[in-house]
ROTI-36295 format. One record per residue: x, y, z of N, C-alpha, C in turn. Coordinates in steps of 0.2 Angstrom, whole numbers, padded with zeros to 4 digits, always signed. Atoms other than C-alpha are relative to their C-alpha. Example, Ala and Ser with C-alpha at 12.3 -4.5 7.8 and 13.67 -1.06 7.14 Angstrom:
<rs>
+0004-0006+0000+0062-0022+0039+0004+0006+0000;-0004-0006-0001+0068-0005+0036-0004+0005+0003;
</rs>
This chain:
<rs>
-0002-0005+0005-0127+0188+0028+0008+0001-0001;-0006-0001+0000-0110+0188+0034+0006-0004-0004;-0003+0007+0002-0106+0171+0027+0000+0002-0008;+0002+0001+0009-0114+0175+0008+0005+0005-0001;-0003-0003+0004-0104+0189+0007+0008-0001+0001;-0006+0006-0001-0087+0180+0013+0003-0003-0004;+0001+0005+0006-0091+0167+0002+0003+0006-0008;+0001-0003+0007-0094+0181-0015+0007+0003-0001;-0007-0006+0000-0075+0191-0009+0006-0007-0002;-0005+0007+0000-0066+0171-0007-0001-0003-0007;+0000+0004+0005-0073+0164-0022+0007+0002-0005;-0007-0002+0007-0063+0174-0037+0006-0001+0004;-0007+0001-0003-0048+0173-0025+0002-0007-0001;-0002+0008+0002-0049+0155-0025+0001-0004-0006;+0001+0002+0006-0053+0153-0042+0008+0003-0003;-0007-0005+0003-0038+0166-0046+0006-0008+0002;-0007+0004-0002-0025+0154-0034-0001-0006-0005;+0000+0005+0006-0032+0138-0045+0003+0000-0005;-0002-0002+0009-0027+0148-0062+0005+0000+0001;-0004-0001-0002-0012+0151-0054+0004-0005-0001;-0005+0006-0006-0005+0136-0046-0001-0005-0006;-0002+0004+0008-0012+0125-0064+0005+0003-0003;-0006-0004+0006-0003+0138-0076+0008-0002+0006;-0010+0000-0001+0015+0134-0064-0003-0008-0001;-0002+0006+0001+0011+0116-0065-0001-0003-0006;-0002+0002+0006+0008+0113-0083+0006+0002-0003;-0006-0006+0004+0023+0126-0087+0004-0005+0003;-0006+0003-0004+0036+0114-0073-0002-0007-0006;-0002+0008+0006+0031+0097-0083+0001+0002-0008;-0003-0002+0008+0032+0104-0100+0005+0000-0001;-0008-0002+0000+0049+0111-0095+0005-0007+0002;-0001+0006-0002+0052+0095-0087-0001-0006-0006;+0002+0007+0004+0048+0083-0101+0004+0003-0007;-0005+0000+0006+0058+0093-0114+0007+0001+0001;-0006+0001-0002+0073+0094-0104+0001-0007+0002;-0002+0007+0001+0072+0074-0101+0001-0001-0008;-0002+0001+0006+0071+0074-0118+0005+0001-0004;-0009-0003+0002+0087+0084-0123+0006-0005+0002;-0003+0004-0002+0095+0074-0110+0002-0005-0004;+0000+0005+0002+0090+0058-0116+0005-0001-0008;-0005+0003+0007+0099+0059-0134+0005+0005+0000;-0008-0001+0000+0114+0067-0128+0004-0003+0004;-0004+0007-0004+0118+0053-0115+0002-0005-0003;-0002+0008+0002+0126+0036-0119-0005-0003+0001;+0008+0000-0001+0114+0023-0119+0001-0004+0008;+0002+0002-0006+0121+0016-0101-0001+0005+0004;+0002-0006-0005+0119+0033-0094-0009-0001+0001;+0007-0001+0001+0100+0033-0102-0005-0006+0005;+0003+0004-0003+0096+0016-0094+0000+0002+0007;+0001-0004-0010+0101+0022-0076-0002+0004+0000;+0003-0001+0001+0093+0035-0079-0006+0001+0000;+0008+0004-0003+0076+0028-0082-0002-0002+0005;+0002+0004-0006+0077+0015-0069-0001+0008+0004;-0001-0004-0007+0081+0030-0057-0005+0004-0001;+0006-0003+0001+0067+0040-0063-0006-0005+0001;+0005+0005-0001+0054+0025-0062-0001+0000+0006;-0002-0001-0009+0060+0024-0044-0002+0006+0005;-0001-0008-0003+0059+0041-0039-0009+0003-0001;+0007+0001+0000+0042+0042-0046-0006-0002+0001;+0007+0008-0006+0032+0026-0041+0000+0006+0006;+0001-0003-0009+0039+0035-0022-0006+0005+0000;+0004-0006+0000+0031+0051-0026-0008+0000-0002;+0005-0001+0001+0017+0048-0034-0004-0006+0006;+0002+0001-0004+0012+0034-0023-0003+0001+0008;+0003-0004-0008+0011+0045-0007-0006+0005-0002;+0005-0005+0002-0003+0054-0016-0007-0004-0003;+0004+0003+0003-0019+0047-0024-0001-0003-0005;-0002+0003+0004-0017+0034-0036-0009-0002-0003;+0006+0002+0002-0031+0030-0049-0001-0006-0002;+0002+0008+0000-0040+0013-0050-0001-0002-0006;+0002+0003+0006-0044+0012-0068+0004+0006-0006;-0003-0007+0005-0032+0020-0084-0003-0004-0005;+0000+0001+0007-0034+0017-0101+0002+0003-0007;-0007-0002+0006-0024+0017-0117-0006-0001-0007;+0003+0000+0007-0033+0022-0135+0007+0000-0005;-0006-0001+0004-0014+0017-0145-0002-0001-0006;+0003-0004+0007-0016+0026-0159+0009+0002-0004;-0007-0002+0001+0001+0029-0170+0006-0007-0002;-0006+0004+0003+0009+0012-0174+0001+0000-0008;+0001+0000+0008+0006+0012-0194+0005+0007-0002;-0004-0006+0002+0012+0030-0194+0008+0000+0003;-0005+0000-0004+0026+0025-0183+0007-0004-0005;-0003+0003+0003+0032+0013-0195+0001+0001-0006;-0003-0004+0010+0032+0023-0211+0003+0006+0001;-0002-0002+0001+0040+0035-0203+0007+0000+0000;-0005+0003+0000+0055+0026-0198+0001-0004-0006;-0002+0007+0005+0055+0014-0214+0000-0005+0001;+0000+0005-0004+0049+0000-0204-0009-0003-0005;+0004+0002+0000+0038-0013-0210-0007+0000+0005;+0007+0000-0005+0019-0012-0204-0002-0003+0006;+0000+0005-0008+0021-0027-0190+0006+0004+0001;-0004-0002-0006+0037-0019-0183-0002+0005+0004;+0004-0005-0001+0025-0004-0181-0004-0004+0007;+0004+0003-0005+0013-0015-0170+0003-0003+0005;-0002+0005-0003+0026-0027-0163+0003+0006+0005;-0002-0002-0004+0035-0011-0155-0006+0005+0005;+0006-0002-0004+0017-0005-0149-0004-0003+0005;+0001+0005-0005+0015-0022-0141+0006+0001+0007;-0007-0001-0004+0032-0018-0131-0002+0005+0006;+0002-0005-0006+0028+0000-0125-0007-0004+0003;+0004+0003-0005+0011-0008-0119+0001-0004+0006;-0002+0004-0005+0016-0021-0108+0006+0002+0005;-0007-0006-0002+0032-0008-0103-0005+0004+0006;+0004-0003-0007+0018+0002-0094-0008-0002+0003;+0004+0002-0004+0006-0010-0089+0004-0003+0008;-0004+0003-0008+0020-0017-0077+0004+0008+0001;-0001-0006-0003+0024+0002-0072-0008+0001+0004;+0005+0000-0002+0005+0003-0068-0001-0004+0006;+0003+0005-0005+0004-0011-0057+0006+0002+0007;-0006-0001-0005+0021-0007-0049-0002+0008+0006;+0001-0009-0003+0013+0012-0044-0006-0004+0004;+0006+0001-0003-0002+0003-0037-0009-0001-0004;+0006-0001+0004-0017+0005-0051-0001-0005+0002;+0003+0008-0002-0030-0009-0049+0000-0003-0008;+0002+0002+0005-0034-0009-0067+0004+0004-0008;-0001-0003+0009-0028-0007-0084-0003-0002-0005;+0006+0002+0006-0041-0006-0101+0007+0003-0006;-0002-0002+0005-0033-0006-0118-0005-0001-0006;+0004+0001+0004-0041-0003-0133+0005-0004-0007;-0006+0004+0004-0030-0016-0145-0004-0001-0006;+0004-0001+0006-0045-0017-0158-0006+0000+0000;+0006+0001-0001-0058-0012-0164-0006-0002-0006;+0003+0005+0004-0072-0020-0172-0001+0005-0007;-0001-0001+0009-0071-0007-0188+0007-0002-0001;-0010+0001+0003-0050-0011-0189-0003-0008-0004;+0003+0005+0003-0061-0029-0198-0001+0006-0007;+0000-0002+0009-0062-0016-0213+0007+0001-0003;-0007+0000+0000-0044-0015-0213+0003-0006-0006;-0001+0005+0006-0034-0024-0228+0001-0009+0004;-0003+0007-0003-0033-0044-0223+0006-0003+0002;-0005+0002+0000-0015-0046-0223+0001+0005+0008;+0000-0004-0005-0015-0031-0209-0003-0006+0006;+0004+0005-0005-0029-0040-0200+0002-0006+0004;-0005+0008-0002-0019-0057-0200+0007+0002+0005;-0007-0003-0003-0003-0047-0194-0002+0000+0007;+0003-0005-0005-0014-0039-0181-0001-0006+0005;+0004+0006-0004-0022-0057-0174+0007-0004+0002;-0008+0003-0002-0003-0066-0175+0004+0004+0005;-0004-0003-0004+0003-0052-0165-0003+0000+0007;+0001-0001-0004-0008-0051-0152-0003-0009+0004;-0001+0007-0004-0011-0070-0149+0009+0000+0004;-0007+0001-0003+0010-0069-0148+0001+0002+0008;+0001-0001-0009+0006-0056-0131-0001-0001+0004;+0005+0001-0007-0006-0063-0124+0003-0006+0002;-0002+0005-0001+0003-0079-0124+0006+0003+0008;-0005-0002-0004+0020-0069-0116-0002+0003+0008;+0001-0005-0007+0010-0059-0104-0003-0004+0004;+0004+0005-0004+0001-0076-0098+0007-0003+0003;-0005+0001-0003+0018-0081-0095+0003+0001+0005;-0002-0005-0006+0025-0069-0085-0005+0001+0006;+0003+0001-0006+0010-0068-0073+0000-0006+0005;+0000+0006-0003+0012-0085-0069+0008-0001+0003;-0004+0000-0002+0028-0082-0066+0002+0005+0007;-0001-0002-0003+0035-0079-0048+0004+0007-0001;-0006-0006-0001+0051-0069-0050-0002+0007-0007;+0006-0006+0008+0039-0057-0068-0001+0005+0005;+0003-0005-0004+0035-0041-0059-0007+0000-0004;+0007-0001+0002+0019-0043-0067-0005-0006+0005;+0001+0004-0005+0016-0061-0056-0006+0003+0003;+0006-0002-0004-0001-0059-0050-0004+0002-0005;+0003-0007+0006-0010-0050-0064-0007-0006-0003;+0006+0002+0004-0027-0056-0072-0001+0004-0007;+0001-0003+0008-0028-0055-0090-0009-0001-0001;+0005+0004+0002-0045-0053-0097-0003+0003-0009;+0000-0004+0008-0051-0050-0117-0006-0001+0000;+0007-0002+0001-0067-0043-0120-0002+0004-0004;+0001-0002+0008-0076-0038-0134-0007-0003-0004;+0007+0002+0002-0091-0046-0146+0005-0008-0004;-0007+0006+0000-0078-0064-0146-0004-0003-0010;+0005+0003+0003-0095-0069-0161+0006+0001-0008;-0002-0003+0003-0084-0060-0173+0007-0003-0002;-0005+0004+0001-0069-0071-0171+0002-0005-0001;-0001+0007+0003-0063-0088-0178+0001-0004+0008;+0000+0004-0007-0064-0103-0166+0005-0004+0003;-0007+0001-0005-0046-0104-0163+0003+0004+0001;-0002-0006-0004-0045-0089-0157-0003+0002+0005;+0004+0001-0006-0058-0090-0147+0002-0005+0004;-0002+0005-0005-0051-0106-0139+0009+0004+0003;-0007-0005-0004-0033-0094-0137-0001+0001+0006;+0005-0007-0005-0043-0080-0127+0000-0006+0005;+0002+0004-0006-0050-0094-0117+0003-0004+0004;-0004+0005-0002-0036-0104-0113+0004+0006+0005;-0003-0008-0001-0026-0085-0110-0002+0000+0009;+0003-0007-0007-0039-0078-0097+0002-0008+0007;-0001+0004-0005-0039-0098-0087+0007+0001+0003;-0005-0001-0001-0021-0097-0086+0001+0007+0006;+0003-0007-0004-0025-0080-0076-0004+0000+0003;+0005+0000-0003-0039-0084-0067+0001+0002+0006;-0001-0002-0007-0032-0082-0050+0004+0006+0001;-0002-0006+0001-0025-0066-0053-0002+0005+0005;+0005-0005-0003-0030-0053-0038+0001+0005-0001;-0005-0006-0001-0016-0040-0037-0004+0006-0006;+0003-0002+0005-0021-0033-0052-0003-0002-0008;+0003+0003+0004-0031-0034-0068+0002+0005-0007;-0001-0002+0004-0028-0031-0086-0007+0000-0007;+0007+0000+0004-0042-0028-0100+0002+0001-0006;-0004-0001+0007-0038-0030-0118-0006+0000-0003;+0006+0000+0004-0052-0024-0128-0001-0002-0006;+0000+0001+0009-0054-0034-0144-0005-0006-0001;+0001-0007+0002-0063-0033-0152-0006+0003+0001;+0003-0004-0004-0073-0019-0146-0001+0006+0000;+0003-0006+0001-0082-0004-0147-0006+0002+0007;+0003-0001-0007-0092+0006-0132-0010-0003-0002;+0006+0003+0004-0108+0005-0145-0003-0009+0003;+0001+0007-0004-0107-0014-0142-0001-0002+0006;+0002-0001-0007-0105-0013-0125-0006+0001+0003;+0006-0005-0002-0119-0003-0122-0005-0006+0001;+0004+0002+0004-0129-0013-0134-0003-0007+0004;-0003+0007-0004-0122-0031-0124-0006+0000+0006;+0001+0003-0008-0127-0027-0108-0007+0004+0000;+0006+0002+0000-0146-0021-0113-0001-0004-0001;+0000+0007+0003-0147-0037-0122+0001-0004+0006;+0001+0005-0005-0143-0045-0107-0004+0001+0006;+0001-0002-0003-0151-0035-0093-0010+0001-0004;+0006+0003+0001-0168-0037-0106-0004-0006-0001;+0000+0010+0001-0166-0056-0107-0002-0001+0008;+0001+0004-0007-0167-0057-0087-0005+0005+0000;+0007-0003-0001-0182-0045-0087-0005-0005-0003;+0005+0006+0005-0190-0058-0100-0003-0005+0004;-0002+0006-0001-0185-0071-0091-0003+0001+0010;+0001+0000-0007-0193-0063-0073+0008-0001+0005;-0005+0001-0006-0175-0064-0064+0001+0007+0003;+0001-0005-0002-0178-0046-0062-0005+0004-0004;+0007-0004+0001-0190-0032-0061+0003+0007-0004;-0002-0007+0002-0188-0013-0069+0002+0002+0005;-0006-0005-0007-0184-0005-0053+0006-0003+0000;-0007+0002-0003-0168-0017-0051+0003+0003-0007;-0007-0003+0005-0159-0010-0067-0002+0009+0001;-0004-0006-0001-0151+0003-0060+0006+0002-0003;-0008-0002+0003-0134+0015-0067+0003-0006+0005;-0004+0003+0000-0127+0004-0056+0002-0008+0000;+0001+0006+0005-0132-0011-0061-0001-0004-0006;-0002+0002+0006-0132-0011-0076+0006+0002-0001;-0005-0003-0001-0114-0004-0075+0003-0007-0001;-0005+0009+0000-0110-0022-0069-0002-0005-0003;-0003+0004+0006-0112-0031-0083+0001+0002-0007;-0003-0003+0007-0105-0021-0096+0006-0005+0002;-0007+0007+0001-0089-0031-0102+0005+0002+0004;-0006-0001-0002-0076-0022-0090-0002-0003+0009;+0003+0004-0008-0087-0029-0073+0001+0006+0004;-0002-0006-0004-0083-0016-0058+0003+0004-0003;-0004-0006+0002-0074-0006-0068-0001+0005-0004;+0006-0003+0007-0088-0002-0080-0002+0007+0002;+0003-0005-0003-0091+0011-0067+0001+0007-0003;-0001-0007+0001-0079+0025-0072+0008+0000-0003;-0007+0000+0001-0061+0027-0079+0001+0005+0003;-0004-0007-0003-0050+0038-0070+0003+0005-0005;-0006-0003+0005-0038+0043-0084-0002-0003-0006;+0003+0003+0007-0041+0038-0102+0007+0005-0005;-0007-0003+0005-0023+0043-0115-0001-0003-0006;+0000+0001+0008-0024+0043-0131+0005+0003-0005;-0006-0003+0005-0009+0045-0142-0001+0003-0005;-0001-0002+0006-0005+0052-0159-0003+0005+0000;+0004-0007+0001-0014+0069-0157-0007-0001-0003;+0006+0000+0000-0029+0064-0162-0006+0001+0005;+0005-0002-0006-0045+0071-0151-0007-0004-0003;+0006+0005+0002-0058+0057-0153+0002-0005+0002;-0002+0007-0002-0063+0044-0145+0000-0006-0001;-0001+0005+0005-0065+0034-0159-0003-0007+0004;+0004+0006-0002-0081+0023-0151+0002-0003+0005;-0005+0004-0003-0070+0018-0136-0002+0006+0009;+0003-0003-0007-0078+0022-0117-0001+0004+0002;+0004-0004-0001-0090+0031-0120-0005+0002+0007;+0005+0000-0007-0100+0027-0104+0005+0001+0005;-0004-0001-0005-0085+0026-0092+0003+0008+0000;-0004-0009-0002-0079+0045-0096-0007+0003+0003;+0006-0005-0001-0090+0055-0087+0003+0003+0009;-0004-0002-0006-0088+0065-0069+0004+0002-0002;-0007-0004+0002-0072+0069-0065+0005-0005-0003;-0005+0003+0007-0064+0058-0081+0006+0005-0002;-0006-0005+0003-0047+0064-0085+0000-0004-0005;+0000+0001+0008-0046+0062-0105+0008+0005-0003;-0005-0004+0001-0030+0067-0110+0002-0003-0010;-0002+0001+0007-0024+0070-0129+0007+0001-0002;-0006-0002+0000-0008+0066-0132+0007-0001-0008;-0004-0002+0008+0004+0071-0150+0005-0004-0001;-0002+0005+0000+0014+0056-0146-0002-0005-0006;+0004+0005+0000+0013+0041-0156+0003-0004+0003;-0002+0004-0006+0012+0027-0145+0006-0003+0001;-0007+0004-0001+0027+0016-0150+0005+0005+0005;-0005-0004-0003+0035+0032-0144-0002+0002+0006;+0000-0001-0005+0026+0034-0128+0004-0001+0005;-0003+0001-0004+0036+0035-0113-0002-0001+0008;-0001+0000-0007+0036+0032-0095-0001+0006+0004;+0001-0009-0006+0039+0049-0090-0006+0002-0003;+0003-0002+0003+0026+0055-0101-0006-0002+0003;+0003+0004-0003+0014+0043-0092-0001+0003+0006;-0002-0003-0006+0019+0049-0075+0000+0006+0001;+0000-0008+0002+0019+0069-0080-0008+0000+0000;+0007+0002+0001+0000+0063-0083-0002-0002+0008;+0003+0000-0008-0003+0058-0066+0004+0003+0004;-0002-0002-0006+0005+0068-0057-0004+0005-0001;+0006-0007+0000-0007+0083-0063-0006-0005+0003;+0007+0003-0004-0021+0069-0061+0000+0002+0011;-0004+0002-0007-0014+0066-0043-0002+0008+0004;+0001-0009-0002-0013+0087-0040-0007+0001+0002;+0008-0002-0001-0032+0089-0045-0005-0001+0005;+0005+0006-0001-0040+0073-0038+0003+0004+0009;-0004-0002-0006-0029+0081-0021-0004+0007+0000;+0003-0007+0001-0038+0099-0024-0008-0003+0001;+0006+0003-0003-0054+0089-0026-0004-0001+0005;+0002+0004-0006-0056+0080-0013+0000+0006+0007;+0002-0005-0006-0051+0095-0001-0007+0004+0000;+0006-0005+0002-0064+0107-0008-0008-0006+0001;+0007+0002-0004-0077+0092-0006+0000-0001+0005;-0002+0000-0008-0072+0089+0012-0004+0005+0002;+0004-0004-0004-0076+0105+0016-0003+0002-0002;+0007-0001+0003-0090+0109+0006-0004-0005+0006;+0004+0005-0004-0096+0094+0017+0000+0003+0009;-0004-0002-0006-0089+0101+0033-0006+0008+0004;+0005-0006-0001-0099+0117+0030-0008-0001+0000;+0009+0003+0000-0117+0109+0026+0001-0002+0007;+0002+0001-0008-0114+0100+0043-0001+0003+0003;+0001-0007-0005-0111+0116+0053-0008+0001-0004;+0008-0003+0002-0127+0122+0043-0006-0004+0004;+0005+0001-0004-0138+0109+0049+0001-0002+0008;+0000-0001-0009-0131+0108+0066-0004+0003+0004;+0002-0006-0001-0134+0124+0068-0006+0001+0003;+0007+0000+0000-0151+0122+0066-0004-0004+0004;+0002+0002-0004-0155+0109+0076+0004+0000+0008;-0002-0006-0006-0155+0117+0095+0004-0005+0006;-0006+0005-0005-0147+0100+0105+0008-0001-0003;-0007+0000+0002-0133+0099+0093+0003+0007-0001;-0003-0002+0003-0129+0116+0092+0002+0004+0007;-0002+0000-0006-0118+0121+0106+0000+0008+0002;+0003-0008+0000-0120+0140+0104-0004+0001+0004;+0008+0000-0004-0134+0143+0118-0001+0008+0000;+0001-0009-0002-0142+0162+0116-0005+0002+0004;+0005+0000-0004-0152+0169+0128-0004+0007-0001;+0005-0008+0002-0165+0183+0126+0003+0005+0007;-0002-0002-0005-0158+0198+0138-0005+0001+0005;+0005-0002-0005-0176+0198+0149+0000-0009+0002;-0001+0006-0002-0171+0180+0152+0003+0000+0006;-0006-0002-0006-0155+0186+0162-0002+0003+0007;+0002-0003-0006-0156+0190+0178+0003+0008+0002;+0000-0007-0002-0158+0207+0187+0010+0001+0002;-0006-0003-0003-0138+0216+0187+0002+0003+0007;-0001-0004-0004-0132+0220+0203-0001+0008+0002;+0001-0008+0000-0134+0236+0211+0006+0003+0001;-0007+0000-0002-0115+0237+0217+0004-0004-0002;-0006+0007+0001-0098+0228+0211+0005+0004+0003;-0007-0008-0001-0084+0234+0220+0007-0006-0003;-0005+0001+0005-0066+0229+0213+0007+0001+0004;-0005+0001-0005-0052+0225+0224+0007-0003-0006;-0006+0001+0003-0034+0227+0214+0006+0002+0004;
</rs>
């Protein structure tokens, strides 16, 4: 009784310091990312450069002494607007979108993440005007080409990396399929980390893929109903182990929608953030102001399950009489109290 009512006095308390401690830590980076931004267009631009670096620097340290997430994902949203509103043709739009992307895939890698998912296209961007489309397919053979480069390359901070393109490939011409395919070989030994470039692709698809597959080896007796399990079937949707769960999922341009794009992986504790950015103009920090709240929570979490855990074991300890070190005894157990004590001080 002691305990339930304990519990019912600490709960609102605790819930209070949570409202508390988020409201100063959304209020610190807000304040934080608009005073980098002041900064940054009142500096020269060698000031900005050192600058960044030193902020990059300063933050990997930080955030990797804390909980880093294994799987992010980019919904870039924003190049088209990006480039109408600078007066920029429509590929300079996508070309500086190819840029930040690859900017904070090798930030990503450098903090420790295992995995990066980008959503690069999706199979309705096919109703899109055809000179678009064409723009669209020229530019990202260009990347995949550079970023197969740089992995392969020793002294590349990307060095190491596995590229993979995934998506319903049926839908693409077959020297773009021989691209893709030549891309991922090039990268096949990649352990450190893994890149995921979704095109083109939608969660619908995915879904749809990996019944189709997991009904073809029922068909085909290579498994029974009991073996498709969530997590089984998980592993052969198009991301493989990663199909499990995204940690983080950003989405630029203020749009709140996930516009058909991992729908199975957001679930639990999925962080989904919506951010009024467009992406060309994503930043770094902007990125890392993102995990470091992630970081915060995922650290709050984990205690609070801990001891949730902590306290069911004492519960069932308790209960069973060898494990629970408490020994009580009935007072007609005790033996007869002296008739005399005397007291020598």
């Amino acid at each position: 009784m002691l305990a339930k009512i304990t519990r019912f006095i600490e709960a609102p308390l605790v819930r209070s310091y949570n409202y508390i401690t988020n409201c100063f830590v959304v209020l610190f980076l807000s304040v934080f990312h608009r005073l980098h931004l002041i900064f940054m267009k009142i500096v020269p631009q060698s000031v900005r450069v050192w600058w960044q670096k030193f902020l990059q620097d300063i933050f990997i340290k930080i955030l990797r002494a804390g909980p880093i997430p294994e799987h992010v994902s980019f919904i870039m949203d924003g190049n088209r607007r990006y480039a109408k509103s600078n007066n920029l043709p429509l590929k300079k739009g996508h070309e500086a979108g190819g840029f930040t992307l690859l900017t904070l895939v090798y930030i990503c890698k450098k903090m420790g993440v295992k995995c990066v998912s980008a959503y690069a296209f999706s199979i309705e961007n096919f109703n899109r005007s055809e000179e678009e489309v064409a723009t669209l397919m020229t530019l990202f053979n260009a990347k995949l080409e550079e970023f197969a480069t740089r992995a392969k390359d020793f002294r590349d901070p990307l060095y190491g990396s596995k590229l993979r393109i995934i998506g319903d490939r049926s839908l693409l011409s077959a020297d773009t399929k021989a691209k893709l395919e030549e891309v991922e070989r090039l990268t096949k030994d990649g352990k450190d980390f893994t890149f995921y470039v979704c095109f083109p692709y939608t969660s619908r698809n995915d879904i749809q893929h990996t019944i189709y597959l997991n009904s073809k080896d029922y068909v085909e007796r290579k498994i029974e109903l009991k073996d498709i399990t969530v997590s089984k079937f998980s592993d052969k949707m198009y991301l493989d182990q990663f199909s499990k769960k995204c940690d983080i999922l950003i989405r630029t341009s203020g749009h709140r929608r996930l516009s058909d794009y991992m729908l199975w992986q957001s679930h639990e504790n999925s962080t989904i953030e919506f951010v009024p950015t467009l992406w060309p103009d994503f930043t770094f920090t902007q990125m890392c102001l993102i995990f470091f709240r992630w970081s915060f929570y995922t650290t709050i979490q984990r205690y609070n399950d801990i001891t949730l855990f902590d306290q069911s074991m004492k519960s069932i300890t308790s209960s069973i009489p060898f494990l629970n070190k408490r020994r009580y005894h009935s007072l007609e157990s005790l033996p007869e109290p002296p008739v005399a004590v005397s007291v020598l001080g």
